[in-house]
N, C-alpha and C positions, 0 to 999 in steps of 0.2 A: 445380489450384488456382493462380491465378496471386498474384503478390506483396502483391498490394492484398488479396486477400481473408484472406490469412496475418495474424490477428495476434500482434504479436513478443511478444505475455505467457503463450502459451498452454503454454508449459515451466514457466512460473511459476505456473499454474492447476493444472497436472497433479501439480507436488510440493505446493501448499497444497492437496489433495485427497489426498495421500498424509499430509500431518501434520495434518488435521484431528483424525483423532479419535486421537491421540497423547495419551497417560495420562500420561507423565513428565514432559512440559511444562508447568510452574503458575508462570506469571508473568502480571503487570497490565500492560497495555501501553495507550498514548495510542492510541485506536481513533477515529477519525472514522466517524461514524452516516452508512452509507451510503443505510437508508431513510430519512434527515433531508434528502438530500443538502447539506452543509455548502458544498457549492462554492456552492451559490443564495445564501447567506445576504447579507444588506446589497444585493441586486441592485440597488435602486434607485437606488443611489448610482453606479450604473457601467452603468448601460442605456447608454450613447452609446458602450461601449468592451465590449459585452455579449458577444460573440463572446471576444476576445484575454482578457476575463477569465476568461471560463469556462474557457477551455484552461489559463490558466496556472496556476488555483488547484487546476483537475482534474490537471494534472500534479504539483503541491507536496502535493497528499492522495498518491496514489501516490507519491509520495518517503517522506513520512511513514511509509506503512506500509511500507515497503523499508528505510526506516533504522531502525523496533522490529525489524528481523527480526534485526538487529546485540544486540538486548537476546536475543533466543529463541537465540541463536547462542552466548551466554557463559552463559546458562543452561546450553545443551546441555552446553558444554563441561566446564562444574562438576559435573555429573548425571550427565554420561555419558549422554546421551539415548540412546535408540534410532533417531531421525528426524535426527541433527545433521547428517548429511550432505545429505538433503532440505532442511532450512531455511540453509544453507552454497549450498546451488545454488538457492535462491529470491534469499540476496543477491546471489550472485555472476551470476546472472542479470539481475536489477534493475539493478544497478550498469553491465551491458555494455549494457544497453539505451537509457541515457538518454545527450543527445550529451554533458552535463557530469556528472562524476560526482557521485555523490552526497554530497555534505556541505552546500551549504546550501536551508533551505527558506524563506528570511525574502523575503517581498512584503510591502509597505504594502496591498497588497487582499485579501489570504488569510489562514485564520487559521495558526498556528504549531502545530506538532505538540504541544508541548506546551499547547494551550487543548484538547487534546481532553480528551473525558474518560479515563478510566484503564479498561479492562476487562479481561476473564478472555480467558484464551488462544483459548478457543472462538470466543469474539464477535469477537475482532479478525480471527479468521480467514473469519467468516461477512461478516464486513462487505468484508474483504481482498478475498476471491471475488466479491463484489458490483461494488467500484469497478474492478475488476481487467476483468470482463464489459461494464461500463458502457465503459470508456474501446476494447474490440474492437471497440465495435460502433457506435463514430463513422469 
């Protein structure tokens, strides 16, 4: 497999696959609807810049769900999860991935982690898995 075909989220695939169906985890997290996909949204207003938008809004969703995993992460810690190690190597994975770390996700063309809606552990995680496959396979 050479470099180009590797992508760098699939550590991060293999543990949101291992806490998917995790029972101890019950928190609401800002989930963006990845079969909405929320990056298209307003497209019209940025067709001339149609490309550098879609990357950088598809990169500020993938923030978004990397920075709730910081919420799953103090849950665990409070719980005592059984997974807290898995969602600790999802952020800590995330965070090594990106060239700036992570802490802001604010663009004037994207929406903001918190305009998502709020959902259940499960969904964020099914939608996670989504944009997460979405972004390997450009």
């Amino acid at each position: 497999m050479t470099e180009a075909d590797h992508c760098k989220w699939e550590g991060v695939l293999e543990d949101l696959e291992s806490i998917k169906t995790s029972k101890d985890i019950d928190v609401s997290l800002y989930t963006a609807n990845a079969d909405e996909d929320p990056i298209f949204a307003d497209i019209q207003m940025y067709l001339n810049s149609k490309k550098r938008y879609l990357e950088e809004c598809q990169e500020l969703v993938i923030r978004c769900f990397f920075l709730e995993t910081q919420v799953i992460v103090q849950e665990c810690r409070i719980k005592n999860c059984s997974k807290t190690q898995d969602v600790w190597n999802i952020w800590k994975n995330g965070n090594e991935s990106f060239e700036k770390k992570l802490t802001s996700t604010k663009s004037e063309k994207c929406k903001e982690c918190e305009e998502y809606e709020e959902k259940n552990f499960t969904e964020f995680v099914q939608n996670f898995v989504k944009v997460i496959q979405r972004d390997c396979k450009h």
